[in-house]
C-alpha positions in Angstrom: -118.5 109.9 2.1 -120.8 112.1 4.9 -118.3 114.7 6.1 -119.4 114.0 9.4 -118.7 110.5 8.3 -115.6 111.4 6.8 -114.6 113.0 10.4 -115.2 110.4 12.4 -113.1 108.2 10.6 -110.2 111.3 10.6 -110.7 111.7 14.7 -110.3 107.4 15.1 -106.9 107.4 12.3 -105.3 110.6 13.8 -106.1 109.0 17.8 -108.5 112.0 18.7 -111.1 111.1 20.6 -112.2 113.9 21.3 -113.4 114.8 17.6 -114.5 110.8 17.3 -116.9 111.1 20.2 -118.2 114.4 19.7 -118.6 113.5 15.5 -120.5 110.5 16.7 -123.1 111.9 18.6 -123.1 114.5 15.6 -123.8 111.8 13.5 -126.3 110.1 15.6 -128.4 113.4 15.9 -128.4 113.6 12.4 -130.1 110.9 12.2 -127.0 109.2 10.0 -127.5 105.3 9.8 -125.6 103.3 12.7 -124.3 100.6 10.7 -123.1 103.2 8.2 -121.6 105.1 11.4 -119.9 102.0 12.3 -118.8 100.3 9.0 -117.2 103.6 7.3 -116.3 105.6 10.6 -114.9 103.5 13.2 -114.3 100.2 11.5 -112.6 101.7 8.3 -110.5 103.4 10.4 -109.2 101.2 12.2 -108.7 99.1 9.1 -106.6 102.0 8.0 -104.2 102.1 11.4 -103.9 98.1 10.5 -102.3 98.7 7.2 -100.0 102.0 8.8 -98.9 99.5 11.4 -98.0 97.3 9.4 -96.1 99.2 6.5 -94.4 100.8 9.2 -95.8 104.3 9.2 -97.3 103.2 12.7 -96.3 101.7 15.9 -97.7 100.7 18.8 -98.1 104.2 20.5 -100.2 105.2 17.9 -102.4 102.1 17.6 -103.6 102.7 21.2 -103.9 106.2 20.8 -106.3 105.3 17.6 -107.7 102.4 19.3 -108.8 104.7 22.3 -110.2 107.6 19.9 -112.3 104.5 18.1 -113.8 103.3 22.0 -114.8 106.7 23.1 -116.8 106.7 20.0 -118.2 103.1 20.3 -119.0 104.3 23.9 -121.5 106.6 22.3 -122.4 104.6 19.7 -123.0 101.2 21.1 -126.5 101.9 23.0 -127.8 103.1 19.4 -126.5 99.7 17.7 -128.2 97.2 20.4 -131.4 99.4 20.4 -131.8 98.8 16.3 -130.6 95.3 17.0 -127.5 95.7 14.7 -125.3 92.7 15.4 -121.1 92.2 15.7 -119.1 90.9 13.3 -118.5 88.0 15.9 -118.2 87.9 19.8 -114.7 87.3 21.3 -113.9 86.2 24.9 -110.3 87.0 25.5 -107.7 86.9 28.5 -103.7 86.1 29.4 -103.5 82.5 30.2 -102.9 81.6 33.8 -99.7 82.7 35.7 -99.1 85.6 33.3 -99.7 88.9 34.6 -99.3 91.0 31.2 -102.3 92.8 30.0 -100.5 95.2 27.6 -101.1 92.9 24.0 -104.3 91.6 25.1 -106.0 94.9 25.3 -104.1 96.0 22.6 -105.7 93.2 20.7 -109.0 93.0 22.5 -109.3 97.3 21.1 -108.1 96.2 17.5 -111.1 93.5 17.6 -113.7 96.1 19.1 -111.8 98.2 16.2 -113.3 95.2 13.6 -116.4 95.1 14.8 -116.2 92.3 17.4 -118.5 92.1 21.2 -115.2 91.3 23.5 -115.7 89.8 26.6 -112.5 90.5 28.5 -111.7 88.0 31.1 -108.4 90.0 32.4 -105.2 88.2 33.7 -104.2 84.9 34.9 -107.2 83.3 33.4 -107.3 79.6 34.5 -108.7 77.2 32.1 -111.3 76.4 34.3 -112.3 80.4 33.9 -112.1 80.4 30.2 -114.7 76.8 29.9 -117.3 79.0 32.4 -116.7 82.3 30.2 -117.7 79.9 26.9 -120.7 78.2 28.1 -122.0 81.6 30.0 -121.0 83.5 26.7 -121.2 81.1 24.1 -118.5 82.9 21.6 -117.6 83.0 18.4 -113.8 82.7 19.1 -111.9 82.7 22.1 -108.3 84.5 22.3 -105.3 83.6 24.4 -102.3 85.9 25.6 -98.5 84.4 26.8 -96.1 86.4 27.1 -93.5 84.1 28.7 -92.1 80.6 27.7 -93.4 79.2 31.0 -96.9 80.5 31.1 -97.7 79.9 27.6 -97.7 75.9 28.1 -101.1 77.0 30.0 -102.4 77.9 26.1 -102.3 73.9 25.1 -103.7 73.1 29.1 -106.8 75.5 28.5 -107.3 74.1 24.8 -107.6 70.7 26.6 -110.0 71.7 29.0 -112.3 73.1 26.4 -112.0 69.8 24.8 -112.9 67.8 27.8 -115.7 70.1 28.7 -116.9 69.5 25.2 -117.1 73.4 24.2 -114.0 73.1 22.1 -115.7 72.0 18.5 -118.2 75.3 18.7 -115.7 78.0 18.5 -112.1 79.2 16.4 -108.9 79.8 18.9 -106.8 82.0 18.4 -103.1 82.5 20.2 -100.1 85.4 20.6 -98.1 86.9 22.4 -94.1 87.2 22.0 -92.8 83.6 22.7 -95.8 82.1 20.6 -95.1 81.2 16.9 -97.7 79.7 14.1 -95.7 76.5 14.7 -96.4 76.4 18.2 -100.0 77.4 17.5 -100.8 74.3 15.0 -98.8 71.9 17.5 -101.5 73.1 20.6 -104.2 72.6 18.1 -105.4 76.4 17.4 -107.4 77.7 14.6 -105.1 80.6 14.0 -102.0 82.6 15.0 -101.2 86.2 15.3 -97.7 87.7 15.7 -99.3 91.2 16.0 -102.9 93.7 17.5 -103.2 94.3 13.8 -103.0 91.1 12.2 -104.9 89.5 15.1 -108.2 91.4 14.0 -107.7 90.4 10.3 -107.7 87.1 11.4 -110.9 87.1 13.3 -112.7 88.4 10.9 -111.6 85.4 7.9 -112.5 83.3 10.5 -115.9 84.6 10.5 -115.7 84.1 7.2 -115.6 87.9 6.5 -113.5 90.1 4.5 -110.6 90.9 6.3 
């Protein structure tokens, strides 16, 4: 691998984004190709937090850490990617359902997609179904992401899944749902494409979903 490659991908693991950033414009005066830049700095990197998370070596401190280090160097890198036209992995809107105020796992999860190569169109808190249907015709996403993090505000996942439906969006794109009171159970009963318990997991899921290696 590049060093400066190679150093990029050390800034995003170790969460210093300080050496990500300024690697990244290294790289980019280089002349080093952007996809390369992306696939085997930033997105292999975060790929590698993923698998420290979950063996244990990892917790959630340190995924945000790594997760900011890998933004400050999409910040830089992003204007280079849509000026050669080089396109996400998939394009995500994502936001806490309505009447739940908790932001914490959704941007957690929203990073750890940017992280996998994903466009995220973050639509916040208290997202009302109504909001989400407007977010998906305006966007027109690949998958769209949901965030509970109560038992009450969580029945709001199966409301918003039925106002896709009934706006007819719901057939053009993959759901996914998490947050601590959701389960895989409860996911399959609301009639989601997928479940995630975790940031981590919730990327790897994305990307099988676009039919891409996880």
């Amino acid at each position: 691998m590049n060093p400066i490659i190679s150093a990029i991908y050390a800034g995003v693991v170790q969460g210093n984004a300080k050496q990500a950033s300024e690697k990244t414009s290294l790289a980019i005066g280089e002349g080093l190709d952007a996809e390369t830049i992306l696939n085997e700095g930033l997105i292999a990197a975060m790929k590698e937090v993923g698998r420290l998370f979950e063996e244990g070596e990892y917790f959630v401190p340190e995924m945000l850490v790594s997760a900011r280090a890998m933004q400050s160097g999409m910040a830089i890198l992003r204007p280079v990617l849509i000026a050669q036209d080089i396109r996400p992995a998939g394009k995500v809107v994502i936001g806490t359902v309505k009447g739940d105020l908790h932001d914490i796992g959704k941007n957690l999860v929203s990073m750890m997609l940017e992280g996998a190569g994903f466009q995220i169109i973050d639509l916040g808190t208290d997202v009302a179904p109504e909001k989400f249907l407007e977010a998906i015709r305006q966007n027109r996403p690949d998958i769209v992401g949901m965030s509970a993090l109560l038992t009450t505000t969580m029945l709001n996942m199966s409301k918003t899944i039925q106002v896709l439906k009934d706006g007819g969006v719901r057939d053009g794109i993959k759901i996914i749902v998490g947050g601590a009171p959701v389960t895989e159970k409860y996911a399959a009963e609301i009639g989601a494409d997928g479940f995630s318990p975790d940031a981590s997991q919730a990327a790897s899921l994305a990307r099988r979903l676009m039919g891409l290696a996880a």
